[in-house]
C-alpha positions in Angstrom: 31.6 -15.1 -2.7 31.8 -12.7 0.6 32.2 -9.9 -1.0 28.5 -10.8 -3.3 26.8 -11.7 0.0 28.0 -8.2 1.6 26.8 -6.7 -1.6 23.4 -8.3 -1.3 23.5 -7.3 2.3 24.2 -3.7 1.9 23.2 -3.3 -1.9 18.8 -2.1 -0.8 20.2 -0.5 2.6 22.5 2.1 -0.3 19.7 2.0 -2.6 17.3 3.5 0.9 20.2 5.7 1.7 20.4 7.3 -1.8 24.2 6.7 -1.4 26.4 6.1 -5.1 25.7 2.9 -6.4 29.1 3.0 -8.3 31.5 0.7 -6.4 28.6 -1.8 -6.7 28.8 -1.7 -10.3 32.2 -1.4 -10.5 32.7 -4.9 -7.8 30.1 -6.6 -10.4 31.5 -6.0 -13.5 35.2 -6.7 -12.0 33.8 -10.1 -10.9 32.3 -10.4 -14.0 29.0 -11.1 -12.2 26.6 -8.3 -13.6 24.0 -10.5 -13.7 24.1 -10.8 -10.4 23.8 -7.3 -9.9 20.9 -6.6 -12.2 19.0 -9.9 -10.1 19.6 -8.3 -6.9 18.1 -4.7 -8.2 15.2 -6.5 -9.6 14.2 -8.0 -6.3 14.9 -4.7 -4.4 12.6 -3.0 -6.8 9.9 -6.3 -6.5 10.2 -5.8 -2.6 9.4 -2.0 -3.0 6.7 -2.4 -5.5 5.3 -5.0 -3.1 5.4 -2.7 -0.2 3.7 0.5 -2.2 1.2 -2.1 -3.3 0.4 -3.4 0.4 0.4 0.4 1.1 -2.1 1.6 -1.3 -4.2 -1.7 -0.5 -4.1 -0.1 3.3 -5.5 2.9 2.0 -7.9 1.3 0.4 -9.1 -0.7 3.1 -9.4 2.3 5.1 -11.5 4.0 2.3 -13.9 1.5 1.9 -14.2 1.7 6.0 -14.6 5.1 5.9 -17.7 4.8 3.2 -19.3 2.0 4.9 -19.3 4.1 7.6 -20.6 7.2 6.2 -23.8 4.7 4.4 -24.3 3.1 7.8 -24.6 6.8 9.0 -26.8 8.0 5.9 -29.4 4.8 6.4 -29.7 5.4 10.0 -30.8 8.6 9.3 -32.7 8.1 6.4 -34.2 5.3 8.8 -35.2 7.6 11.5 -36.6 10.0 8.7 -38.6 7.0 7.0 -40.6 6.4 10.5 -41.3 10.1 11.7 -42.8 10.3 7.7 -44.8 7.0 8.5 -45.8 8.0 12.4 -46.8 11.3 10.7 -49.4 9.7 7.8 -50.7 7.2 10.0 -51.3 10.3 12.4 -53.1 12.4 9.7 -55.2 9.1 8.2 -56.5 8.8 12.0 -58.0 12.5 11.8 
């Protein structure tokens, strides 16, 4: 049982690292525990699916800031626009 919890430990950590997954395959299939393997790679690759999801959502966010902020920019101008047009009719309807 130690030597599955210092594989669950170290198992994402060699994964990050790009090291050789080998001796954890070899451990898992001594122990005739494979399964146990295979669970432990799917939540390594949920957590990093998670993560790149979160990250793209971030992205995202920051997207739909920066838009907001470039329509905010576009109707203050088009604002400013829309009363020098109006200040210049009511001018020309005086005369």
């Amino acid at each position: 049982m130690v030597a599955t919890t210092t594989t669950t430990r170290s198992l994402p950590a060699t994964i990050s690292n790009g090291d050789d997954l080998s001796p954890f395959i070899r451990r898992a299939f001594a122990q005739s525990k494979p399964e146990a393997l295979l669970h432990n790679l799917r939540l390594f690759a949920r957590s990093k699916y998670f993560i790149r999801s979160v990250d793209d959502l971030h992205s995202l966010l920051f997207e739909a800031e920066t838009l907001k902020s470039s329509i905010s920019d576009s109707n203050s101008t088009s604002t400013m626009l829309l009363s020098a047009k109006q200040k210049d009719i009511q001018a020309r309807s005086i005369l």
